[in-house]
N, C-alpha and C positions, 0 to 999 in steps of 0.2 A: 504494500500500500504506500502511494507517494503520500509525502506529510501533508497531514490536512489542518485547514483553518480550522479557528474552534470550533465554529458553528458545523460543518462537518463532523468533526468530530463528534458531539453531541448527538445529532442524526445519527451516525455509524452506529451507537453503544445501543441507541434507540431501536435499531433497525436488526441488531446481532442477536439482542434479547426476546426481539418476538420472531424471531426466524426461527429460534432454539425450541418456540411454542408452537409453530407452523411446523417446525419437522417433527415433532412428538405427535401431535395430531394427523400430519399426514401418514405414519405409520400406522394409526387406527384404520384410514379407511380403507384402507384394502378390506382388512376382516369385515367393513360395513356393506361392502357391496352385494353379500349374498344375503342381506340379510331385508324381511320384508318394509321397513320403515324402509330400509337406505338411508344413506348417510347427510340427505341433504338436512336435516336440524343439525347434525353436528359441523359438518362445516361451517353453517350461518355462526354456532358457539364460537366454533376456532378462528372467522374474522372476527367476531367480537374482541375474543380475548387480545387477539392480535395489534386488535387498534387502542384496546385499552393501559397495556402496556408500552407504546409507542407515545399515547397520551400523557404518562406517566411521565415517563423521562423524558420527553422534553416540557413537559409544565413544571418539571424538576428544575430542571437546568435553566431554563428562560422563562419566568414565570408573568413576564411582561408583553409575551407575544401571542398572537389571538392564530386561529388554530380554523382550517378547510379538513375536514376529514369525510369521508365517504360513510359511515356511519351517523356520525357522530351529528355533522351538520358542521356550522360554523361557530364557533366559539370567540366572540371577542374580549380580548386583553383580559386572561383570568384572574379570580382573585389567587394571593398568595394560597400556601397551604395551611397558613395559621388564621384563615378566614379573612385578614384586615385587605383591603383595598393594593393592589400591586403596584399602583400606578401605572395602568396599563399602556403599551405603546404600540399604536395602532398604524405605527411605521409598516411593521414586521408580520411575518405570519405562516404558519407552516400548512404547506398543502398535502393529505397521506392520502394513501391507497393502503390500506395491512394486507392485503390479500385480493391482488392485482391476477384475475386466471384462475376467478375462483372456479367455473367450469373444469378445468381441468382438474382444479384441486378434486372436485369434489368427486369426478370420476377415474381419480388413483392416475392422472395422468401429469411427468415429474418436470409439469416448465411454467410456475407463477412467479412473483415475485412482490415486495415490498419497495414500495415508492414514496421518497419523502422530496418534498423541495420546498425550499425556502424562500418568499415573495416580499419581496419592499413595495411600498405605497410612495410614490413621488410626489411632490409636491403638486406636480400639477391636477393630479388624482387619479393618473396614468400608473400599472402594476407592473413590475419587474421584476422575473426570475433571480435571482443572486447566485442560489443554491442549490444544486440537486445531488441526492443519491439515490440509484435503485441497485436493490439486492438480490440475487435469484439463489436461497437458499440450496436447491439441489446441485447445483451447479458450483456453487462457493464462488461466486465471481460478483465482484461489486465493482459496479458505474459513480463515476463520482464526475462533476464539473462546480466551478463556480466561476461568478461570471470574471471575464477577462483571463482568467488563468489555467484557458485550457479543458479538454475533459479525458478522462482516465481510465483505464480499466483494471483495478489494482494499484500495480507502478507505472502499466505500459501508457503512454498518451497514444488517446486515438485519435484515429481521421478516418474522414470518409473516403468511401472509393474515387477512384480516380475512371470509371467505367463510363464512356461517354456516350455508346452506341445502345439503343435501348434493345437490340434484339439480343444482347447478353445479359441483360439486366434480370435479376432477380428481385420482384417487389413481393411487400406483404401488404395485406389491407385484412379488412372486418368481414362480416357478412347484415349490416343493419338487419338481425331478427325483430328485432324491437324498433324498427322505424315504420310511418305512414303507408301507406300505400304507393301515393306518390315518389318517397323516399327509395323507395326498395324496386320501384320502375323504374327511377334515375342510378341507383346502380348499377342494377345487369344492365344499362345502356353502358354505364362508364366502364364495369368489367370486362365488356364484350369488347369493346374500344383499346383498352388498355392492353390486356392479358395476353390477347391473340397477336402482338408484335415483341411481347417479351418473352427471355427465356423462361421464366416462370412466375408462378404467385403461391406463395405461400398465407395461409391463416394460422396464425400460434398461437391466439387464445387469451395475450398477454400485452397491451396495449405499451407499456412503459418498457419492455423487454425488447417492443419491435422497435420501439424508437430509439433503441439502446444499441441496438445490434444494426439499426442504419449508420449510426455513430463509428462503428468498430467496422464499417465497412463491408459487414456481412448479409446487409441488403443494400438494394443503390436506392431502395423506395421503398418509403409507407403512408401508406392512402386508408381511412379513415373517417366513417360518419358519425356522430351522438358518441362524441365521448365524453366525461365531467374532467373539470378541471384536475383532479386528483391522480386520473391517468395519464394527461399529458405533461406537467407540471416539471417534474424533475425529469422526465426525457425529452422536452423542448428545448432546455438550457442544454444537457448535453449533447445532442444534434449540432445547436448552434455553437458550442464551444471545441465540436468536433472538427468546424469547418463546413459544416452543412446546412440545407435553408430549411427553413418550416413554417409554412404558412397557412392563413384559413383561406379557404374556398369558399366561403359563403360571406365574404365582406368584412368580418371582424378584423381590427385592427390586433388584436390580441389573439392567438392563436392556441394558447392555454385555454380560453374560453370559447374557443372556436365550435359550432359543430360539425364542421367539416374541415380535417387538417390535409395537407402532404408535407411530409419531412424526405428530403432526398439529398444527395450530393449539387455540388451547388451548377453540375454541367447538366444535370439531365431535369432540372426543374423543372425549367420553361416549358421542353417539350412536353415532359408527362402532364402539366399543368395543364397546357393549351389540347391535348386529346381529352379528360376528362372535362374538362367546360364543352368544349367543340359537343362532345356527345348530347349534352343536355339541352341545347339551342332547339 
């Protein structure tokens, strides 16, 4: 691991300690699968506990920073732990995922991960990533960026590919189950468009993983509808601190809060950008 700023560091310890609870839990569910409930209440337990522990250490450690969690909701500027007022500071703010692929998790399948990033409030009321880390406990491999200083995979610094022609290109993207009607017509246009001039598309199940693994250059693309903040948060900073772009499709200026993102190398943006609009016209 290259040395981390503190604020990093605090996310790592954060993120070590319910990885230790995501893998004791994922060991259960194998045995849950034959069984006639199935395991899905226990998984919804195991993100809980996941985010509750995440919550923990860092309302420990920063007890003045207000808190995005995917459970949880949003939590502004907590109080201390001894109940008095913290003087909160609604600078700062951490955005989680504890169980980023819960699908997977929950059908014994070994690729989720833990996503934390760290957001500043700017003056002008405009939000900005600082900080990211995502963790993919099965793997033992932790993503870390902050802004201006790069992003990481352990010690290695990564980058993205350097793949300029799109018929080698490997992208990943979603499947919108859970979007409109509309939604889910506008993507098999853009799939159909897309997929058939590259060498492949992968779905991994794991929104902050795939942003992570465009980073590390082991996708050249990820395409993306109806994500929440919490999944794209700390893999938008490391995209961009990779050397990579990431943008919303759908006009947001902010692509953390995007519903529709592409994160790619910064050669093949434009095109991929301009086939998936082009389809929807």
């Amino acid at each position: 691991m290259s040395a981390l700023s503190a604020n990093l560091t605090v996310m790592l310890r954060a993120a070590e300690k319910a990885a230790k609870s995501l893998l004791r839990d994922f060991g259960e569910v194998e045995h849950l699968q034959v069984s006639r409930k199935g395991p899905a209440n226990f998984v919804t337990a195991a993100d809980k506990r996941s985010e509750e522990i995440i919550f923990t250490e860092l309302l420990k450690a920063r007890p003045s920073y207000g808190f995005l969690m995917e459970e949880r909701g949003e939590v502004k500027s907590p109080q201390s732990a001894n109940g008095a007022a913290s003087g909160g500071d609604d600078e700062f703010r951490f955005i989680v995922d504890p169980l980023d692929g819960t699908t997977n998790f929950l059908h014994g399948v070994p690729h989720f991960n833990i996503s934390i990033g760290l957001e500043r409030v700017l003056h002008d009321g405009t939000r900005e990533m600082i900080a990211g880390l995502v963790m993919d406990p099965i793997k033992n491999e932790v993503f870390h960026a902050e802004k201006g200083t790069g992003a990481f995979l352990d010690k290695r610094r990564l980058r993205v590919s350097t793949r300029k022609d799109l018929d080698v290109a490997l992208i990943a993207g979603g499947d919108c189950q859970r979007q409109s009607a509309q939604v889910k017509e506008n993507f098999i246009k853009q799939y159909s468009a897309l997929v058939s001039r590259t060498s492949g598309f992968r779905r991994m199940g794991a929104a902050a993983l795939d942003l992570c693994y465009v980073a590390a250059g082991r996708f050249e693309a990820y395409w993306e509808v109806g994500l929440g903040p919490w999944d794209a948060a700390a893999g938008a900073l490391i995209v961009k601190e990779a050397g990579g772009s990431i943008a919303s499709l759908a006009g947001d200026k902010n692509p953390v809060y995007a519903d529709m993102i592409l994160a790619s190398n910064a050669l093949l943006h434009q095109t991929i950008r301009t086939i998936l609009e082009d389809a929807v016209k």
